[in-house]
DRENPA-3360 file (N, C-alpha, C; in nm, 2 decimals, always signed):
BEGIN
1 = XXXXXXXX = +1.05/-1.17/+0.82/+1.11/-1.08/+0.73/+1.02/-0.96/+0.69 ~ +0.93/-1.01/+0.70/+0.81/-0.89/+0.65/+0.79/-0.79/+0.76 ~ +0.80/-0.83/+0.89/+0.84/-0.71/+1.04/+0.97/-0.66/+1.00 ~ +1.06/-0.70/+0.94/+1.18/-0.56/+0.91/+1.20/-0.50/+0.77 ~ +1.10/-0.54/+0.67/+1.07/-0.43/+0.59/+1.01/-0.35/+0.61 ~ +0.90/-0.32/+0.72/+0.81/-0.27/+0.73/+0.89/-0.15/+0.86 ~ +0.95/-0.20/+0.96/+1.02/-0.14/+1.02/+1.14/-0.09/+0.97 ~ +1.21/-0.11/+0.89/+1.28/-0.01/+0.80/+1.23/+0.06/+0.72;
9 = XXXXXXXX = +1.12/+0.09/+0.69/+1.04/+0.20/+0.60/+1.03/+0.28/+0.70 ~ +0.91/+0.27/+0.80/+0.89/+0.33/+0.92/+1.05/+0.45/+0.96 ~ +1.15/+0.37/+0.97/+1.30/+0.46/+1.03/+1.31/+0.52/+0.94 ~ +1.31/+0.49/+0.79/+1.36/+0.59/+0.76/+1.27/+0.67/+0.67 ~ +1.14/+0.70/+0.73/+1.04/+0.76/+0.68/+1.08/+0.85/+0.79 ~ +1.09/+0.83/+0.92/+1.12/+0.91/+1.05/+1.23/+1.00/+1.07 ~ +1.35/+0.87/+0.96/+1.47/+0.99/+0.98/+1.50/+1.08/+0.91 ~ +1.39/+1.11/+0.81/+1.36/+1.26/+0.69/+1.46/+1.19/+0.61;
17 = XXXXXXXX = +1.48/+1.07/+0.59/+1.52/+0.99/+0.45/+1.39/+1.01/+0.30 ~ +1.43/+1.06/+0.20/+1.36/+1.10/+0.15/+1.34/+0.94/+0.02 ~ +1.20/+0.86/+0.03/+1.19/+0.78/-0.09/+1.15/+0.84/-0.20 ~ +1.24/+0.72/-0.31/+1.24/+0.80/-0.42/+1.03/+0.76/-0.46 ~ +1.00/+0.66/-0.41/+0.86/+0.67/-0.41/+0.80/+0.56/-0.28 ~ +0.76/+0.69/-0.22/+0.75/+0.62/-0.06/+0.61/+0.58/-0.07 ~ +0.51/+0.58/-0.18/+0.36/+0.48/-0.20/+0.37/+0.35/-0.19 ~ +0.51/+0.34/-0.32/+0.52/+0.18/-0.33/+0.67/+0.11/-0.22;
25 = XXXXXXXX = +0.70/+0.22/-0.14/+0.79/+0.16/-0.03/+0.83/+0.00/+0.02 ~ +0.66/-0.06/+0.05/+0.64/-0.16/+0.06/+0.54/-0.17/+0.02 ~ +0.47/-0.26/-0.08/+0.36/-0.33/-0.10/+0.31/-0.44/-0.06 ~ +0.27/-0.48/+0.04/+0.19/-0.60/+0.08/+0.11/-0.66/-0.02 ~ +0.16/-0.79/+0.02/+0.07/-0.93/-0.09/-0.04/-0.89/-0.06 ~ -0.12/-0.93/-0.18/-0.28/-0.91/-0.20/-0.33/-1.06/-0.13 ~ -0.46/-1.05/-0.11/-0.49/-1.15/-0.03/-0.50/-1.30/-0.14 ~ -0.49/-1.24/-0.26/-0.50/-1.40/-0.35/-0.33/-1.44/-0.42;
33 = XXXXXXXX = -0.24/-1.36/-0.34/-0.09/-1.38/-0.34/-0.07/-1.50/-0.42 ~ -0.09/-1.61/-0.35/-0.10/-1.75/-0.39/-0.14/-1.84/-0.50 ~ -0.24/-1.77/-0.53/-0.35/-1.82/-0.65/-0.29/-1.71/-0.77 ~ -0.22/-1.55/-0.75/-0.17/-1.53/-0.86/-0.03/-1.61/-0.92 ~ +0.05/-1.65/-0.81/+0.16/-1.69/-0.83/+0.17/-1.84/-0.87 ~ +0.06/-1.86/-0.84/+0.03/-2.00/-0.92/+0.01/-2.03/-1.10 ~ -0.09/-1.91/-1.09/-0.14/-1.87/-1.25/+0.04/-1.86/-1.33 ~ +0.08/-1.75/-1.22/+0.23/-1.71/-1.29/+0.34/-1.83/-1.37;
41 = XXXXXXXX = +0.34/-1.96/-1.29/+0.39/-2.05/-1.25/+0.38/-2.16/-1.37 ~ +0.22/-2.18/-1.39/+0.16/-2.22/-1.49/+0.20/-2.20/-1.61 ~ +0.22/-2.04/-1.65/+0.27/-1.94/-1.75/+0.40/-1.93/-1.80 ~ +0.44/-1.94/-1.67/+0.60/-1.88/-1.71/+0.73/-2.05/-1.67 ~ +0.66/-2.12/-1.58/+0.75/-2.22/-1.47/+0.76/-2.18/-1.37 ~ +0.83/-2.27/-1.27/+0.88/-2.24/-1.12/+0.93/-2.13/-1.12 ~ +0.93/-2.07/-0.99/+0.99/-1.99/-0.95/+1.03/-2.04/-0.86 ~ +1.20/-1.98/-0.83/+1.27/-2.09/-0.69/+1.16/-2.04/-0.56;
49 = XXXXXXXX = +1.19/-2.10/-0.50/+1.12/-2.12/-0.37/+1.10/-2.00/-0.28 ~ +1.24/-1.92/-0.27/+1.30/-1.83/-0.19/+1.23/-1.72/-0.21 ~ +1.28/-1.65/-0.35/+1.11/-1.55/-0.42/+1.00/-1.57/-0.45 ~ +0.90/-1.71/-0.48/+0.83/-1.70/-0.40/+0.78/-1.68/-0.27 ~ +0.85/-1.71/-0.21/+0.77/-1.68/-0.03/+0.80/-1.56/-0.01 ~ +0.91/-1.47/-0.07/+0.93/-1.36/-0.07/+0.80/-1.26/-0.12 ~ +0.73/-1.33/-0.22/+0.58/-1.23/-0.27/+0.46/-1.24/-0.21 ~ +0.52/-1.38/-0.17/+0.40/-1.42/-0.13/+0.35/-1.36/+0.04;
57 = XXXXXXXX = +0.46/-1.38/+0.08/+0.44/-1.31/+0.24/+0.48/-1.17/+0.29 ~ +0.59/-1.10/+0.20/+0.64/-1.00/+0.22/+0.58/-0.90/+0.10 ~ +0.59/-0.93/+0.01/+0.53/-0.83/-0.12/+0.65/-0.79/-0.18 ~ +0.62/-0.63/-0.20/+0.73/-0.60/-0.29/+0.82/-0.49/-0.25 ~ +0.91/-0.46/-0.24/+0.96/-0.34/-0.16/+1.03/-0.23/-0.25 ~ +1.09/-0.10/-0.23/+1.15/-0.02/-0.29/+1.18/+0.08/-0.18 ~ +1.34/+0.07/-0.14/+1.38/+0.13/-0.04/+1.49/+0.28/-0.12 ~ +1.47/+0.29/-0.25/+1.56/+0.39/-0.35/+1.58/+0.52/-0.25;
65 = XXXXXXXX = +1.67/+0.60/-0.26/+1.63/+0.74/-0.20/+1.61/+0.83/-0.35 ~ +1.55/+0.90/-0.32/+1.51/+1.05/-0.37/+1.62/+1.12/-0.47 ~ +1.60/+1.11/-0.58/+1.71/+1.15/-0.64/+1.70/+1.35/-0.58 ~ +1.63/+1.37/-0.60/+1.63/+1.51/-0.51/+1.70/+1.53/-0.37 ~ +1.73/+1.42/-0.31/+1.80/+1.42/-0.16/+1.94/+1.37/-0.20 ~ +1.93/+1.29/-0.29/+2.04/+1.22/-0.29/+2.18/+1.28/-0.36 ~ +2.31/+1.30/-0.30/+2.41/+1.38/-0.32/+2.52/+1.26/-0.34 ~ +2.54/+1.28/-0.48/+2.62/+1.19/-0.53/+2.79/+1.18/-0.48;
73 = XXXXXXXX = +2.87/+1.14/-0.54/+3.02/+1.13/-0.43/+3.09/+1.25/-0.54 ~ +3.07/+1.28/-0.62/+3.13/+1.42/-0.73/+3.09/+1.50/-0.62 ~ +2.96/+1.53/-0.60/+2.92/+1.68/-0.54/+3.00/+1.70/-0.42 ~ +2.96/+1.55/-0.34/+3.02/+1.57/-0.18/+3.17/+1.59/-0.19 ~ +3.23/+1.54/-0.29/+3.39/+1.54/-0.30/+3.43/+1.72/-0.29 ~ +3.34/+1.77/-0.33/+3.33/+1.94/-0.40/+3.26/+2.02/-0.26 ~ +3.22/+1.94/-0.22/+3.11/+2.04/-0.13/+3.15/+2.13/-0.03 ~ +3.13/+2.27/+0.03/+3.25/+2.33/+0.12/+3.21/+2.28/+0.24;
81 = XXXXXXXX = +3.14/+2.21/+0.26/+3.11/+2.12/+0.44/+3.09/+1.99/+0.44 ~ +3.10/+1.94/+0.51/+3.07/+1.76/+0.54/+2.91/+1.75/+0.45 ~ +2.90/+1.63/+0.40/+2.74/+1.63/+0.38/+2.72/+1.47/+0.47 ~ +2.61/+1.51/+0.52/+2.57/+1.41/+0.60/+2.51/+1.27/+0.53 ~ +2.53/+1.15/+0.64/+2.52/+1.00/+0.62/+2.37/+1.02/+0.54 ~ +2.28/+1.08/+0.60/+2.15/+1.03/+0.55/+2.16/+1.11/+0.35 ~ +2.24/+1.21/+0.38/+2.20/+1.25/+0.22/+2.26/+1.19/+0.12 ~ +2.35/+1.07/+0.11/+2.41/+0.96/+0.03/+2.40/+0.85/+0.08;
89 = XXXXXXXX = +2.31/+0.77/+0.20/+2.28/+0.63/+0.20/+2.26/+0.56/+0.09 ~ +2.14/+0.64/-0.02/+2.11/+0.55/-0.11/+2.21/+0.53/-0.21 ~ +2.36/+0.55/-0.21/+2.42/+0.45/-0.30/+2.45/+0.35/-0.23 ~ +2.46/+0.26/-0.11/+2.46/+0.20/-0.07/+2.39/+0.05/-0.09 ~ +2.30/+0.06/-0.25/+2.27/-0.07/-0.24/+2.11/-0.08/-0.19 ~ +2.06/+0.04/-0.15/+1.87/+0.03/-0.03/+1.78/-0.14/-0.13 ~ +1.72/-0.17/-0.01/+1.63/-0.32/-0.08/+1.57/-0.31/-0.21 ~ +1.54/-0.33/-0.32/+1.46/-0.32/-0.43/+1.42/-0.47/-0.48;
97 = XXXXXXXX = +1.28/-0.52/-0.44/+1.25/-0.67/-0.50/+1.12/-0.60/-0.57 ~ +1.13/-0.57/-0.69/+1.02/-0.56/-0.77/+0.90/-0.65/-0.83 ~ +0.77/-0.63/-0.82/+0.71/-0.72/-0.94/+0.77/-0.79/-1.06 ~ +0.74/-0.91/-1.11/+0.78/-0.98/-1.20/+0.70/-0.91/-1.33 ~ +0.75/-0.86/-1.43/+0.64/-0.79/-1.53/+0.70/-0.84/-1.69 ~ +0.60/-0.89/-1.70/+0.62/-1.07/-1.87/+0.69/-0.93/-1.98 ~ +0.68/-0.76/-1.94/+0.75/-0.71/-2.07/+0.89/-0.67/-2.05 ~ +0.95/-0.71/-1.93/+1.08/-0.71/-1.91/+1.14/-0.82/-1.87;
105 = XXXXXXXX = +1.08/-0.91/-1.93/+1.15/-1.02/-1.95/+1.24/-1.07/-2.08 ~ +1.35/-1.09/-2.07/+1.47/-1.10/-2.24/+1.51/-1.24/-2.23 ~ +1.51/-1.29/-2.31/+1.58/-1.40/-2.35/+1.70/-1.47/-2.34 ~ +1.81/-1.55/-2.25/+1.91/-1.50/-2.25/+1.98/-1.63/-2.33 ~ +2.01/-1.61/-2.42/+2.09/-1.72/-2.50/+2.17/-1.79/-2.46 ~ +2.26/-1.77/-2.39/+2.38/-1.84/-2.30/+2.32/-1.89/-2.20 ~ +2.21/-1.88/-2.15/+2.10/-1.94/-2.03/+2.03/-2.03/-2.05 ~ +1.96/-2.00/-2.19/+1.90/-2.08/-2.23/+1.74/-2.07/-2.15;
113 = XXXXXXXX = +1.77/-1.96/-2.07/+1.62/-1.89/-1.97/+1.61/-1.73/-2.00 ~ +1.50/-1.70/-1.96/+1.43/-1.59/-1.94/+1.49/-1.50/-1.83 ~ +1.55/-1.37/-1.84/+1.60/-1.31/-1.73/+1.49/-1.18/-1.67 ~ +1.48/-1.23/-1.58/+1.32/-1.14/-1.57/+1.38/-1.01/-1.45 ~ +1.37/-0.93/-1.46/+1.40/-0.77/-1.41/+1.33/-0.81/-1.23 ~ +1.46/-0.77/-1.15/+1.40/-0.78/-1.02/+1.41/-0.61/-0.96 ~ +1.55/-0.55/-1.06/+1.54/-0.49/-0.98/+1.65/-0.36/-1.00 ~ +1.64/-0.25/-1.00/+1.79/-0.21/-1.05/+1.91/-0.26/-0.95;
121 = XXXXXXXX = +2.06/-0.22/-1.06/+2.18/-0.25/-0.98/+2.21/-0.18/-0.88 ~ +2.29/-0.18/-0.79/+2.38/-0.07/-0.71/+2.39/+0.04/-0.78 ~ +2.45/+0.06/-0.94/+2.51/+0.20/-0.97/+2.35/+0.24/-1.00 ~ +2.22/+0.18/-1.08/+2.14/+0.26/-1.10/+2.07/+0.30/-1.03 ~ +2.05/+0.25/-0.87/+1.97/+0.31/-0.78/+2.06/+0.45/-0.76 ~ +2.16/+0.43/-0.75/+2.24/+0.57/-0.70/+2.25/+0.70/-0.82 ~ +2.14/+0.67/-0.98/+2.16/+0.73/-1.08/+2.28/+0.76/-1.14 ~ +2.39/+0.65/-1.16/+2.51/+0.64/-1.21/+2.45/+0.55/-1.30;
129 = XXXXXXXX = +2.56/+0.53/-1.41/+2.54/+0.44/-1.53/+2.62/+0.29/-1.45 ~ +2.54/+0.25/-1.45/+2.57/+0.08/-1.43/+2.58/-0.02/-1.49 ~ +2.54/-0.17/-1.43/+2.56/-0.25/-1.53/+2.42/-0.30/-1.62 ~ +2.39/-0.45/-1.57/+2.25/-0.51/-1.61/+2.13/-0.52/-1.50 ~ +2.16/-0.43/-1.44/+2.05/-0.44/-1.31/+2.02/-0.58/-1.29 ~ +1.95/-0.61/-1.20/+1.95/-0.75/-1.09/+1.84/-0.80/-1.18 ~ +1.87/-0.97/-1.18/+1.75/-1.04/-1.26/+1.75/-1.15/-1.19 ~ +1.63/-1.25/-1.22/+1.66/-1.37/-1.13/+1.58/-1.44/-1.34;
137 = XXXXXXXX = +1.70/-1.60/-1.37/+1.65/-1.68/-1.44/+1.56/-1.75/-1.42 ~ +1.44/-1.77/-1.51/+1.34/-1.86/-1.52/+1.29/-1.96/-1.65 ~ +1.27/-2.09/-1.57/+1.22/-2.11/-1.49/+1.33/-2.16/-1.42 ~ +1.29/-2.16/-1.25/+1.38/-2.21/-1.18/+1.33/-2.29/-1.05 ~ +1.35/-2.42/-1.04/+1.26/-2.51/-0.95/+1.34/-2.54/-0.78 ~ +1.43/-2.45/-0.84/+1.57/-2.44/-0.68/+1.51/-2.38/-0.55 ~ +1.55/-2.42/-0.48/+1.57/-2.34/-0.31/+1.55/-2.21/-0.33 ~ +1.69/-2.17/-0.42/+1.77/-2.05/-0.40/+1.78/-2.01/-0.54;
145 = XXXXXXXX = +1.82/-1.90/-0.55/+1.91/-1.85/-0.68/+2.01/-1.76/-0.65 ~ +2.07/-1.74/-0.73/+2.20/-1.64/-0.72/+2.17/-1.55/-0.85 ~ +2.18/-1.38/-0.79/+2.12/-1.29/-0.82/+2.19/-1.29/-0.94 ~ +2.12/-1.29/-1.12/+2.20/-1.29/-1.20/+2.18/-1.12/-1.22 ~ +2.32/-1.09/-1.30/+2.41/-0.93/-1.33/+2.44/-0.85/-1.19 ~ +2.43/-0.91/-1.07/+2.53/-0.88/-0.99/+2.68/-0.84/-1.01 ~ +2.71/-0.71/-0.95/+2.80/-0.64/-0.96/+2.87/-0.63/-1.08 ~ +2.92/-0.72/-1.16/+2.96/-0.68/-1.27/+2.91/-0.77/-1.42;
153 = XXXXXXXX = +2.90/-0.93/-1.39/+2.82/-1.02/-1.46/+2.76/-1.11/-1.43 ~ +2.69/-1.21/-1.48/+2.68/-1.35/-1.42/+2.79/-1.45/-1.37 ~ +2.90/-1.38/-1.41/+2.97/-1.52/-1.38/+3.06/-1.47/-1.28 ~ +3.00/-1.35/-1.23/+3.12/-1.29/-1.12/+3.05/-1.37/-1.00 ~ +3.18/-1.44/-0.91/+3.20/-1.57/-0.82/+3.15/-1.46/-0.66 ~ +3.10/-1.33/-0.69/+3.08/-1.26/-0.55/+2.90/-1.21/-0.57 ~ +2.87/-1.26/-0.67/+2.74/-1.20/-0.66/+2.63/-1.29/-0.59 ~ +2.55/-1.26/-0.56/+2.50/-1.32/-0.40/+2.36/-1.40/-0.41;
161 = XXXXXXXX = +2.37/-1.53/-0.35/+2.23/-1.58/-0.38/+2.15/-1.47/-0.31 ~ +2.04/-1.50/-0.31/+1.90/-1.40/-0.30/+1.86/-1.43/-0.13 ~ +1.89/-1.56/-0.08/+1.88/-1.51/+0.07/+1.94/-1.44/+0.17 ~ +2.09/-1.47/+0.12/+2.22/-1.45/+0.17/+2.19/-1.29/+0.12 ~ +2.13/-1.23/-0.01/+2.13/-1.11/-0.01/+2.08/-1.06/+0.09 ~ +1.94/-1.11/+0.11/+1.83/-1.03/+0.18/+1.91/-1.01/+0.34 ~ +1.95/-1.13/+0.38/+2.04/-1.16/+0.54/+2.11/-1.04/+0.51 ~ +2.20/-1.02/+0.38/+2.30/-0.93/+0.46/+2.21/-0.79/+0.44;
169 = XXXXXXXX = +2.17/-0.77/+0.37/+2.08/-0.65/+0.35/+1.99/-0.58/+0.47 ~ +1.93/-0.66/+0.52/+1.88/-0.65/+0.69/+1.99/-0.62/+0.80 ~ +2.12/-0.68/+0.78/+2.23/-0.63/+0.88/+2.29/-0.54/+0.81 ~ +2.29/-0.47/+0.70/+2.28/-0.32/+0.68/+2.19/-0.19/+0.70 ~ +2.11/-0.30/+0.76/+1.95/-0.16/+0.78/+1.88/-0.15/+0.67 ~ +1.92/-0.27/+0.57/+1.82/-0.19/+0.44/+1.91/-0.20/+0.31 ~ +2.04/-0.18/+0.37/+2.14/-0.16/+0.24/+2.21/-0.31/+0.24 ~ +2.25/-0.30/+0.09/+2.32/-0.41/+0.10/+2.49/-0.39/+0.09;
177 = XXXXXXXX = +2.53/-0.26/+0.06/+2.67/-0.19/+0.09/+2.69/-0.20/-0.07 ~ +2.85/-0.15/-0.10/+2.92/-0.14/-0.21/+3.02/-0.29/-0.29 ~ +3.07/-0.23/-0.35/+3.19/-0.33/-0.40/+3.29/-0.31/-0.34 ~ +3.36/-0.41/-0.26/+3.49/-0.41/-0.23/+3.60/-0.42/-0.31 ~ +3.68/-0.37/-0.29/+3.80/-0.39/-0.41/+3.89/-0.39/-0.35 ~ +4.02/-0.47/-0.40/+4.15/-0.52/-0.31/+4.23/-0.54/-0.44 ~ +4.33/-0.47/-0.43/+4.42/-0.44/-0.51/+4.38/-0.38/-0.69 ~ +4.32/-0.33/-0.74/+4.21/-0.28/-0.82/+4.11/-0.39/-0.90;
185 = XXXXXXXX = +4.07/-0.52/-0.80/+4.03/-0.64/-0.86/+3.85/-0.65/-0.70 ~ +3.75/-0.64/-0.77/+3.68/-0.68/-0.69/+3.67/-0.82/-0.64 ~ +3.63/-0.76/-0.49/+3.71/-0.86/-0.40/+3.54/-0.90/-0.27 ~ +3.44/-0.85/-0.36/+3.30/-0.91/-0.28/+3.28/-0.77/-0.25 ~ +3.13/-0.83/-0.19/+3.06/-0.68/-0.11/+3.11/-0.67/+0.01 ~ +3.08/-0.50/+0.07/+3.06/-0.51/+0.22/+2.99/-0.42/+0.25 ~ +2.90/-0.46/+0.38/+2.83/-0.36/+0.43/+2.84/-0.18/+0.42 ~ +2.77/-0.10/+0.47/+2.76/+0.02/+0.48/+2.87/+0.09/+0.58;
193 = XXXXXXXX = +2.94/+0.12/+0.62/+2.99/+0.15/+0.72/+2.94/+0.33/+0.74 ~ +2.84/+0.33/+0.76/+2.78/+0.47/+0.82/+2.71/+0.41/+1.00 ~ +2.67/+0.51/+1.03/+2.63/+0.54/+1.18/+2.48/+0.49/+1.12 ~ +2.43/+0.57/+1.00/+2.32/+0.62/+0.97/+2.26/+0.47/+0.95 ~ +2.32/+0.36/+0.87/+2.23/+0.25/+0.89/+2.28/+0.13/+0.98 ~ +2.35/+0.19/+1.07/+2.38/+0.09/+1.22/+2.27/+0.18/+1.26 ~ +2.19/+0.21/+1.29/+2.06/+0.29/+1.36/+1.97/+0.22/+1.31 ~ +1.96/+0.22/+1.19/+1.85/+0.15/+1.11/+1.81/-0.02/+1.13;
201 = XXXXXXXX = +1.93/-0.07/+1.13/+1.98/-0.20/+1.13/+1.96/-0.26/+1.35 ~ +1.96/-0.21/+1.40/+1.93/-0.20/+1.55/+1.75/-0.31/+1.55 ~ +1.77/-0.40/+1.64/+1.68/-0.44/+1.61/+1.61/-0.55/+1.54 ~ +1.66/-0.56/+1.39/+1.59/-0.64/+1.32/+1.59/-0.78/+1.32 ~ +1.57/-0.86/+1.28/+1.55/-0.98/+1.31/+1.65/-1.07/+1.22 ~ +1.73/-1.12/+1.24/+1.81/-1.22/+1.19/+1.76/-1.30/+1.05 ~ +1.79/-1.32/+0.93/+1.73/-1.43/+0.88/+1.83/-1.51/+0.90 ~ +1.72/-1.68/+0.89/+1.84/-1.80/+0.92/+1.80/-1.83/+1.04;
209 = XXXXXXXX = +1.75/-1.73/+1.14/+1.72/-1.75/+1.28/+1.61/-1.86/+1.30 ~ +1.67/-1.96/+1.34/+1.51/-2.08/+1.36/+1.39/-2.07/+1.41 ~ +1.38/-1.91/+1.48/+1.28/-1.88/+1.52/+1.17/-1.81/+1.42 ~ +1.22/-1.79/+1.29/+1.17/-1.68/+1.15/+1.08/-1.80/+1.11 ~ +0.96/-1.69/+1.04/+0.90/-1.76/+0.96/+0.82/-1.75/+0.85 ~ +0.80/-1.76/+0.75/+0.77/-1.65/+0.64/+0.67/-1.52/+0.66 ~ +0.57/-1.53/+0.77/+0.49/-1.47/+0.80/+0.58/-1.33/+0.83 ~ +0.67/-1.34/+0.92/+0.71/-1.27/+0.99/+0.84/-1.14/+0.91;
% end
């Protein structure tokens, strides 16, 4: 997994995709990865399994575009020429797994856990007003989680465990696509349908593939 973050930065560092901060694009685990997330652990509880190995081997990523590049769907609706795939990819959802940080963590009453900030939502990476941006509950001693404030709430039945995210997010190139909607009722996500990240997406590595391994 960590070979197609790192090769998705790369493409779209190359394809004059502009990040909105291409320093922290990818951050690679520090070499005591392990022994912080342990301290964390101690502190806070489990963390499911899945984001761990995610810090632990991959780090942290931030695939946003550039609010300077980025041309919202008002302007292009307006615009007197086509605007091209690369200058609105980033509503499309780009990877965002942020640091865990103890002052954005809230309380969630109906949880009865901590909802700790992974990440903004779809509408706020694209600088629309959105919902509760992506959180993951803690403590949590699971596999997996299912990304809570996905697309509209917690209890919406399409928002996506966190592997299943990352999987389809890699067969977007990076994106994880929009809301589908079917009949004015959302009806799940779907991929990107641009050129711009079937280019991106060429290549990458499957997750799920028996051959993966967190290193990688």
């Amino acid at each position: 997994m960590r070979g197609n973050v790192e090769m998705v930065r790369v493409r779209l560092i190359d394809s004059g995709y502009q990040l909105a901060a291409q320093g922290r694009a990818h951050m690679p685990p520090d070499a005591d990865a392990g022994a912080q997330l342990d301290a964390f652990e101690r502190r806070h509880g489990p963390l499911p399994l899945s984001l761990r190995a995610f810090y632990e081997f991959v780090g942290t990523v931030d695939f946003m575009q550039s609010a300077q590049q980025l041309v919202q769907w008002d302007k292009r609706e307006n615009a007197p020429e086509p605007v091209s795939e690369l200058r609105y990819a980033g509503e499309y959802d780009p990877l965002v797994v942020g640091p865990l940080d103890h002052e954005d963590a809230e309380w969630d009453r109906k949880q009865g856990r901590h909802a700790w900030y992974l990440a903004p939502d779809e509408c706020h990476k694209a600088n629309y007003s959105g919902g509760m941006n992506y959180h993951v509950l803690l403590p949590d001693n699971g596999a997996d989680f299912r990304i809570y404030g996905m697309i509209c709430n917690e209890e919406d039945q399409f928002g996506d465990w966190f592997v299943d995210y990352l999987r389809e997010t890699f067969r977007g190139g990076g994106f994880r696509g929009g809301i589908a909607i079917d009949d004015d009722e959302v009806a799940g996500r779907e991929l990107p349908d641009l050129a711009f990240t079937r280019r991106l997406a060429v290549g990458l590595q499957e997750i799920g593939d028996e051959r993966t391994t967190p290193e990688e």
